[in-house]
N, C-alpha and C positions, 0 to 999 in steps of 0.2 A: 347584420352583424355589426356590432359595434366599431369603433375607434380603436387601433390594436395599443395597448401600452407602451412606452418605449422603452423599458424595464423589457418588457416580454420581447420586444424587437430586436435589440442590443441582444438578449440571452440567446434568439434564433440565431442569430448570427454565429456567435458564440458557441455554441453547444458542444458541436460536434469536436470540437479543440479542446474541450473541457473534459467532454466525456471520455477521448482517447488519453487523456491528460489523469484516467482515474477517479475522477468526480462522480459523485454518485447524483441521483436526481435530486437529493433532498441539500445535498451541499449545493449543487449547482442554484437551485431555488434559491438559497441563502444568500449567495454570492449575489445574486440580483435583487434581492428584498423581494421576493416573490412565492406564492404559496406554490406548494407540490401540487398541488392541483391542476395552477396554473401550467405547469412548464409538462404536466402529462397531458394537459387538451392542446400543447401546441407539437406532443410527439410525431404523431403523421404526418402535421406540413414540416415538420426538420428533416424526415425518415423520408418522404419525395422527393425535397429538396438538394438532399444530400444522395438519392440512390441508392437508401437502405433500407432496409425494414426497419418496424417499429418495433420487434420482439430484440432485434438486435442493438436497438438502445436502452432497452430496458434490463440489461446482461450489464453487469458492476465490470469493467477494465480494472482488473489487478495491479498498482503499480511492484515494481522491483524492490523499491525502495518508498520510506516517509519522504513528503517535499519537504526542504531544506525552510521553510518558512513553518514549517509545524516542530522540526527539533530546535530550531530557536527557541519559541515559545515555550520550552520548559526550563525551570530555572535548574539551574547548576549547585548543586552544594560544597562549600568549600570542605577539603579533607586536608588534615595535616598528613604529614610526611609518615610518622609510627602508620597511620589508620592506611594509606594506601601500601606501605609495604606488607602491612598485615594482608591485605585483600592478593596484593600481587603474591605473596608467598601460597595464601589460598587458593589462587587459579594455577600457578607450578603444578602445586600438590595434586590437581584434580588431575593434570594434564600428566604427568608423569604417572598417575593412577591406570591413567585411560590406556599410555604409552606400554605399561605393562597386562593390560589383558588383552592389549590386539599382540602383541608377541606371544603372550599364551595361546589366543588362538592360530596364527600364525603353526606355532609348534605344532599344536594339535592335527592340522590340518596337512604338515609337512607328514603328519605319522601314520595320519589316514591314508594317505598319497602316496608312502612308502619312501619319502622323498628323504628322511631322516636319517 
């Protein structure tokens, strides 16, 4: 067996932070200039190393939330004052939409209950 890279070395290290971290294998590859390939033929010694199985790093970790370094990266567009009360008056209207059919149901549900 060859000379291990130290791209591929660096990522073994790494992995398992990345992976609990939400990275998938093809991001994780990226991050290291390294092919999907590469970083699935070092799955087994990371999955020993670490006490896990291999099927268990190939399962995507959901984060809660976007990292704070990927909503930077989109740009912002500027809105004048008219364009955002417009949008603000739109979400009111939706939300007091919404506000009266859960008191509809609400009623409904008081009459099914007897509770009326």
């Amino acid at each position: 067996m060859g000379k291990t890279n130290e791209r591929t070395l660096r990522m073994r290290n790494e992995f398992m932070e990345l992976h609990y971290s939400g990275l998938s294998i093809p991001e994780i590859a990226e991050k290291f200039g390294l092919s999907t390939t590469s970083v699935y033929g070092s799955l087994n010694l990371i999955a020993e190393a670490n006490g896990v199985t291999r099927e268990s790093l190939l399962q995507r970790i959901h984060k809660e939330h976007a990292p704070f370094e990927r909503a930077q990266s989109i740009p912002l567009k500027a809105m004048d004052s008219e364009t955002f009360n417009l949008h603000c008056d739109l979400a009111i209207a939706e939300i007091d939409k919404l506000i009266g059919e859960m008191k509809e149901i609400i009623a409904e549900d008081k009459k099914l209950l007897g509770e009326a």
